[in-house]
C-alpha positions in Angstrom: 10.2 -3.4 -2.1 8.7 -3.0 -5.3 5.2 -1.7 -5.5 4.3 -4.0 -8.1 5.4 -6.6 -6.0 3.8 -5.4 -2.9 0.0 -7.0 -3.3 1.6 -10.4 -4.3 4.0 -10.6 -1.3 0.6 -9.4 1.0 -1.5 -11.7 -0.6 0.9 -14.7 -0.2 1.6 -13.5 3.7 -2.6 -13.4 4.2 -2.9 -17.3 2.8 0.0 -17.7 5.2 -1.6 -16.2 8.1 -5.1 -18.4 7.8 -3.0 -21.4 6.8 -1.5 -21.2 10.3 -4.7 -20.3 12.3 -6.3 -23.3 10.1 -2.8 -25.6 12.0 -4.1 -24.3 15.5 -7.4 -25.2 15.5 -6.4 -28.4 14.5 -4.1 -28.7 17.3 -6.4 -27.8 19.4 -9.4 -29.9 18.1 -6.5 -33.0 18.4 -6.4 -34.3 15.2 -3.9 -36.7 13.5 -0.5 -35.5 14.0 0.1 -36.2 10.1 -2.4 -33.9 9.0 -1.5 -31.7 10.8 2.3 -32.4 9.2 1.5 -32.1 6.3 -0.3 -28.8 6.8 2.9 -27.0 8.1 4.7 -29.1 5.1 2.7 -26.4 3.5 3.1 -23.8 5.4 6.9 -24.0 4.7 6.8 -24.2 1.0 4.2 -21.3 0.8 7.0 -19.4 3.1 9.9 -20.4 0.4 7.7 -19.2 -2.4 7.4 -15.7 -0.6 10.6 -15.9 0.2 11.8 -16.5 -3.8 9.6 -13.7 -4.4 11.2 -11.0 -1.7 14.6 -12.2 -3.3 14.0 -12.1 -7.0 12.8 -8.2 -6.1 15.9 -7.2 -4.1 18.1 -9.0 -7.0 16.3 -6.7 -9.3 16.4 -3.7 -7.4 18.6 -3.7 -4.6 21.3 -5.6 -5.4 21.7 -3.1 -8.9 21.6 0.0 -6.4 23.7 -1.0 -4.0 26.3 -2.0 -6.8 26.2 1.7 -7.7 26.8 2.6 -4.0 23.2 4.2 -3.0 22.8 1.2 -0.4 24.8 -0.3 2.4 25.6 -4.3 1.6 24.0 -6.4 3.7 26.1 -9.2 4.9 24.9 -12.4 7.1 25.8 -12.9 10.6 27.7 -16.0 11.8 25.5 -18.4 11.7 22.8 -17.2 9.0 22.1 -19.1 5.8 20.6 -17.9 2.4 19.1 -21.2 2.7 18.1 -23.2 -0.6 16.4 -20.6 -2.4 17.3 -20.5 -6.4 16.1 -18.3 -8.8 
């Protein structure tokens, strides 16, 4: 990963972290099951913009190197999805 890239990814995976403890204690205080919805509604797109990030760095970086050979390709198992990210 990119070093320069490192604190944003961090950051984004901290605001992730609390987001999720912030989910629990809902749960366990019982409140509405739609706010809590809608809490892990955001709890997925914060995931997809880390997600967009981690990718747009390995497309960079990685993908370029392992075109020249330094890297091994990695290759998704049956099953696996790249899922909807674009860039």
């Amino acid at each position: 990963m990119q070093e320069e890239r490192k604190p944003d990814v961090l950051k984004r995976l901290s605001y992730i972290e609390g987001h999720v403890a912030g989910i629990r204690k809902m749960v366990e205080e019982d409140k509405y099951c739609v706010d809590i919805l809608r809490q892990t509604y955001a709890v997925r797109k914060a995931i997809e913009k880390l997600e967009a990030l981690i990718l747009e760095g390995h497309l960079r970086t990685c993908v370029p190197e392992g075109m020249k050979g330094d890297r091994a390709p990695f290759h998704f198992s049956r099953g696996e999805s790249a899922g909807t990210i674009v860039l």
